[in-house]
C-alpha positions as CSV (number, residue, x, y, z in Angstrom):
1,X,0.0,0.0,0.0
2,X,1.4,3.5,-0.9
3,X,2.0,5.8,2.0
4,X,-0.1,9.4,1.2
5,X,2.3,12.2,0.8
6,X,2.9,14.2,3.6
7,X,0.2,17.9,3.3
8,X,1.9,21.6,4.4
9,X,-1.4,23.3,5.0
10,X,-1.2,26.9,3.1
11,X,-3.2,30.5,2.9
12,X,-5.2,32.8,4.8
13,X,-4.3,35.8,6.4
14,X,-6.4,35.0,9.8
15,X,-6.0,33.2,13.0
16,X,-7.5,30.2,13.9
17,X,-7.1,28.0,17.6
18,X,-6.5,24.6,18.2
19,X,-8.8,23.2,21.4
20,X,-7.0,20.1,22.6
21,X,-9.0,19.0,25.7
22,X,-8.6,15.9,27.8
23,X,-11.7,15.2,29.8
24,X,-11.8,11.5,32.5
25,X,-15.4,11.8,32.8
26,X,-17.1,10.6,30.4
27,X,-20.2,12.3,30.4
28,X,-18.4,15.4,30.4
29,X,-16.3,14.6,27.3
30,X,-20.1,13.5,25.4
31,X,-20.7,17.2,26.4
32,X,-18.0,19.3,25.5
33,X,-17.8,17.4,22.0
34,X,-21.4,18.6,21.3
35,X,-20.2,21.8,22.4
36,X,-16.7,21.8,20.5
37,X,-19.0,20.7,17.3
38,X,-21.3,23.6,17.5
39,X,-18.7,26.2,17.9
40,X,-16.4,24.5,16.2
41,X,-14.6,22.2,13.4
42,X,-14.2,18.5,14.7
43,X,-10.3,17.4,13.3
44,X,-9.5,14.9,15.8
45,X,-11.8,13.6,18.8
46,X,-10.5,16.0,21.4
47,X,-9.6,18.8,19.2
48,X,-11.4,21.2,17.2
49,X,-10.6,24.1,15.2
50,X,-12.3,27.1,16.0
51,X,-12.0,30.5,13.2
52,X,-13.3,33.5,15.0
53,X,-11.8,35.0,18.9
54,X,-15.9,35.5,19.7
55,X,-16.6,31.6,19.2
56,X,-13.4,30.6,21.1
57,X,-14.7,32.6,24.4
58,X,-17.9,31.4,23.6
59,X,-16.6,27.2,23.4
60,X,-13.9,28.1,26.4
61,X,-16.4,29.7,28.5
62,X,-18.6,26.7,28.2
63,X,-15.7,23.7,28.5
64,X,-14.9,25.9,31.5
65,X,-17.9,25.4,33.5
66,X,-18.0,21.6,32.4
67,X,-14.3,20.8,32.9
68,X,-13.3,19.5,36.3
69,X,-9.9,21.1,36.5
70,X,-8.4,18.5,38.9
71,X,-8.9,15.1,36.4
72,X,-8.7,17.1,32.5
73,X,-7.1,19.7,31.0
74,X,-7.6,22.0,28.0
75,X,-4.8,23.5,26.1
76,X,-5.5,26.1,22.9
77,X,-2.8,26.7,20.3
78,X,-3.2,30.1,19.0
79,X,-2.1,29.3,14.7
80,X,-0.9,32.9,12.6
81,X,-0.7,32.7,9.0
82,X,2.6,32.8,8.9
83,X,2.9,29.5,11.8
84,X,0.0,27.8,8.9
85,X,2.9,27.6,6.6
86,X,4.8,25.3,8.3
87,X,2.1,22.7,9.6
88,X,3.2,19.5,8.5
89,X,-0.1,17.0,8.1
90,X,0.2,13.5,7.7
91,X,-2.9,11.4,7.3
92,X,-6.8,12.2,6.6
93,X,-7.8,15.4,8.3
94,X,-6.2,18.5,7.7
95,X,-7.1,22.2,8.9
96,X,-10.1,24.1,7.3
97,X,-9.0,27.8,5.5
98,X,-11.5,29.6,6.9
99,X,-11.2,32.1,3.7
100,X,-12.4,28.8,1.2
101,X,-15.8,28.0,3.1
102,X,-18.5,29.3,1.9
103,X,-21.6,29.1,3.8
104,X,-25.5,29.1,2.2
């Protein structure tokens, strides 16, 4: 079987966050999924991509009152255009370019 070629994700001139959350519960993890889905992009299963600073506070605000602090943890990864450039991705998903979705 041919290995897929490694993807550099390219373009777009805004910033975007990486939520990277591990939850132990896991009824809390069912919940903060739904929630990382509606304000969010799922790339992983415990970490979204998230386009706008507004839907960020809005998705942190909410893993914060779900999150139990002493058994999970939630890291974001603030991604410029210029740090974009030099993602390496190997595999199926790959970021969303928030300038190439159009919504109807």
């Amino acid at each position: 079987m041919k290995k897929k070629p490694i993807r550099h994700f390219l373009s777009g001139n805004t910033m975007i966050w990486l939520v990277c959350y591990d939850i132990a519960s896991p009824k809390r993890l069912q919940k903060i999924g739904h929630y990382g889905e509606k304000f969010g992009i799922r790339l992983q299963k415990s970490v979204f991509q998230v386009d706008n600073k507004e839907t960020l506070q809005k998705l942190l605000a909410r893993i914060k009152e779900l999150m139990n602090r002493k058994y999970g943890s939630l890291i974001i990864f603030p991604i410029c255009e210029d740090c974009r450039r030099m993602i390496v991705i190997d595999g199926q998903n790959n970021l969303i370019n928030p300038e190439s979705v159009i919504i109807l």
